[in-house]
C-alpha positions as CSV (number, residue, x, y, z in Angstrom):
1,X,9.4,-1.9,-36.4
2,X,11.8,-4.7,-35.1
3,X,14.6,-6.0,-37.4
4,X,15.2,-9.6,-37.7
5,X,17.3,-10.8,-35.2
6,X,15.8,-8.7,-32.6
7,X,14.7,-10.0,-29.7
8,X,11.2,-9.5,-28.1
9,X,8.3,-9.9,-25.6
10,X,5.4,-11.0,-26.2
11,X,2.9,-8.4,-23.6
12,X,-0.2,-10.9,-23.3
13,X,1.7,-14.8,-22.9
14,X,5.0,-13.6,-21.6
15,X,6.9,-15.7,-24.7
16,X,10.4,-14.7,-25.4
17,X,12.0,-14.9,-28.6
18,X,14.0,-13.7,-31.6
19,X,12.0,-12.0,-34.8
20,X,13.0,-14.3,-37.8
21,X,10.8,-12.8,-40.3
22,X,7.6,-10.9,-41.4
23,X,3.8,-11.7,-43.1
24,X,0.7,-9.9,-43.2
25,X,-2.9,-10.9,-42.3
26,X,-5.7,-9.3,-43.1
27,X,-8.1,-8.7,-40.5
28,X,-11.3,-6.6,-40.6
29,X,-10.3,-6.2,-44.1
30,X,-7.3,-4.6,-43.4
31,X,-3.9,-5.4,-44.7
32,X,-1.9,-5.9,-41.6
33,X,1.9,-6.7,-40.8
34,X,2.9,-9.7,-38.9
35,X,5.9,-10.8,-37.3
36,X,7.6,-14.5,-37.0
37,X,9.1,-14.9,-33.9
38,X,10.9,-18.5,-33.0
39,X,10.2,-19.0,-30.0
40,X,12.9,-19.1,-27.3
41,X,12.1,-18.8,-23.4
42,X,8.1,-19.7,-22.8
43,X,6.7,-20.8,-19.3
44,X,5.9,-24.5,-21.3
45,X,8.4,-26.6,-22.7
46,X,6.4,-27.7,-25.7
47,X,6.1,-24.0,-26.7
48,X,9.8,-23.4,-27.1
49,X,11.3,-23.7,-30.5
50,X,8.1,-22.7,-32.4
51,X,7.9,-20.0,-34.7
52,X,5.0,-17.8,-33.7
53,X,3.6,-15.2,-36.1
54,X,1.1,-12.2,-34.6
55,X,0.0,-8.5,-35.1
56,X,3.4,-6.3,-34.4
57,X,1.6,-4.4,-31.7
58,X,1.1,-7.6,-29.5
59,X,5.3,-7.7,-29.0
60,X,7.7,-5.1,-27.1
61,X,11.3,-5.6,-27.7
62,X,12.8,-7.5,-25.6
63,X,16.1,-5.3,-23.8
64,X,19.2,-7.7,-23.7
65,X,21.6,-7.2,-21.2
């Protein structure tokens, strides 16, 4: 599980960005835990500074150097 403030990757749309809180959705009737990412570093312009929220398994963390 990330922690907030975390930074991470998101594997299919290559959007970068920093975990700012959690929700749940339920899909195929399963409860299921979400994560809010604000959007930081993303290939369009118009898709920086939005807050994403998506299944916890669709991110890896993003390694900071």
């Amino acid at each position: 599980m990330f922690n907030i403030g975390d930074y991470v990757l998101n594997q299919k749309t290559g959007h970068m960005g920093k975990v700012i809180g959690y929700g749940h959705q339920v899909i195929n009737d399963v409860y299921t835990t979400t994560i809010k990412v604000l959007v930081t570093h993303a290939e369009s312009s118009a898709k920086r500074g939005f807050v994403a929220e998506d299944l916890f398994s669709a991110w890896n963390e993003w390694p900071r150097a």
